[in-house]
C-alpha positions as CSV (number, residue, x, y, z in Angstrom):
1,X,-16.9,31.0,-13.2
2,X,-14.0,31.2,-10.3
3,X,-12.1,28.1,-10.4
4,X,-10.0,27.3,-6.8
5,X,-7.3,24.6,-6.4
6,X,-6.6,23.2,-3.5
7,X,-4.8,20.2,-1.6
8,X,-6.3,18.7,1.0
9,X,-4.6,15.8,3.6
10,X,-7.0,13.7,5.8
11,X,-7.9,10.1,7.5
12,X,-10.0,7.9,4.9
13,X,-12.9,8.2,7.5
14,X,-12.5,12.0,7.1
15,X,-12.2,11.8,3.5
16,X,-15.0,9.5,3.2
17,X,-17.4,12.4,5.0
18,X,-16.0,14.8,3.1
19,X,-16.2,13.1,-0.4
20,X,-20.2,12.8,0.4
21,X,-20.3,17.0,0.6
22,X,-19.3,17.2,-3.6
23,X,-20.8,14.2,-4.5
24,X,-23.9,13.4,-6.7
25,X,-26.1,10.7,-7.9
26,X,-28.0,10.6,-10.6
27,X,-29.5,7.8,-12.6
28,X,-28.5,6.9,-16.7
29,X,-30.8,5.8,-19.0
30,X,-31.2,2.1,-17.7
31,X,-32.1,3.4,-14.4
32,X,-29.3,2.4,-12.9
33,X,-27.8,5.0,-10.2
34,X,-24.5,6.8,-11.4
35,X,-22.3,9.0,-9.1
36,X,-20.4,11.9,-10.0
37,X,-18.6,14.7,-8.6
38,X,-20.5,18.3,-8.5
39,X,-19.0,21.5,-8.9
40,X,-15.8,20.2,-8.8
41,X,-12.8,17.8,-10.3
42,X,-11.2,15.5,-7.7
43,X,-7.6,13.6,-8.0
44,X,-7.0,11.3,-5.1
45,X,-3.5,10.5,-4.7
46,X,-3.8,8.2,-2.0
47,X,-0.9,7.8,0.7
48,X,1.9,10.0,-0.7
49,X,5.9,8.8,0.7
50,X,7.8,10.5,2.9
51,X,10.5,8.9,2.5
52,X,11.1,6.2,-0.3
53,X,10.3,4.0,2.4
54,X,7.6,5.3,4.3
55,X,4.0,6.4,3.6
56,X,2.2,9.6,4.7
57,X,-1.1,7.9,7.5
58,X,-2.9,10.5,5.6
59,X,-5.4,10.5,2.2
60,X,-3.8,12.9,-0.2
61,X,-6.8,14.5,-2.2
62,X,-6.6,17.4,-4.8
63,X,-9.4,19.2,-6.2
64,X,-10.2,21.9,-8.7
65,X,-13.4,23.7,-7.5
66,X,-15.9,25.2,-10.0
67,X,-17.7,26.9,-7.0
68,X,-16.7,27.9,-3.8
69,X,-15.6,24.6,-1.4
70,X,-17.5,23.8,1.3
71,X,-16.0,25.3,4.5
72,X,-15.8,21.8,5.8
73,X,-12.7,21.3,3.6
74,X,-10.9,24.7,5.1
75,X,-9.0,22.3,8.0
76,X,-7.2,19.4,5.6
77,X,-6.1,22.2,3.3
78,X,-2.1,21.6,3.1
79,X,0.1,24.1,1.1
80,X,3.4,21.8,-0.5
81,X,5.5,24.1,-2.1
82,X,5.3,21.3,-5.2
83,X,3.5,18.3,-5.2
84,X,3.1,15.0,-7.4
85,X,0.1,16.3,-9.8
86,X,-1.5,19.6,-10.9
87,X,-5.0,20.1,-13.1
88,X,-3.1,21.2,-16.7
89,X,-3.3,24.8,-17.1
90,X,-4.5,25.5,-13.5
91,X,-1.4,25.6,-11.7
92,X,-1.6,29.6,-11.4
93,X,-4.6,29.3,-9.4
94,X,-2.9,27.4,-6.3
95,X,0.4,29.3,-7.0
96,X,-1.7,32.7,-6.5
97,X,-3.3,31.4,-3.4
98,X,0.0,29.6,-1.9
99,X,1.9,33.1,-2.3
100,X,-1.2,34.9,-0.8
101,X,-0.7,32.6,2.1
102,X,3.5,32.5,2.1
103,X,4.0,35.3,0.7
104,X,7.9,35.4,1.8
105,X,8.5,32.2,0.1
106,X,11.1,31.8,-2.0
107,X,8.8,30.5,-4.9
108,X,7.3,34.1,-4.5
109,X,10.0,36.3,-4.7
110,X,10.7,37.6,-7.9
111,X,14.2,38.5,-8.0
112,X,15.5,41.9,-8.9
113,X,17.4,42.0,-12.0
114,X,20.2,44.9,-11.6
115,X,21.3,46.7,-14.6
């Protein structure tokens, strides 16, 4: 199974379209209807600060795919260098793909030790 992290940034409407693509209902043993998430874990972070006084306008999401994300998410991807959560023992998965994308950054470097 290929796992992918990824954050994503968005409006709550957006989210709220997007949240509908991973989502799944299904009903429990009462009958009554249940929804889930499928193929994936999802942390919403809400509206992460700025500043200690100031909020970001968008929905901080992050999610830990078990199959590939729908394209749809490809355009709220974001790429912080850290951020406020990780899925334990997953954080090699977004580091991989952050320094595929940056590969220059400093968190990506490995230093050369002279002898």
């Amino acid at each position: 199974m290929t796992k992918t992290f990824r954050k994503y940034e968005c409006t709550q409407t957006e989210w709220a379209t997007l949240r509908k693509l991973i989502e799944q209902t299904t009903t429990n043993p009462e009958g009554e209807p249940v929804t889930s998430w499928k193929d994936c874990a999802v942390v919403e972070l809400g509206f992460l600060p700025i500043t200690p006084a100031v909020l970001s306008e968008k929905w901080a999401v992050d999610i830990l795919f078990y199959a590939e994300p729908p394209a749809e998410f490809s355009k709220y991807e974001v790429w912080p260098a850290s951020g406020v959560h990780t899925f334990q023992g997953c954080e090699s998965l977004y580091m991989k793909a952050y320094c595929e994308k940056f590969p220059d950054s400093p968190y990506c470097v490995i230093p050369v030790i002279e002898k």
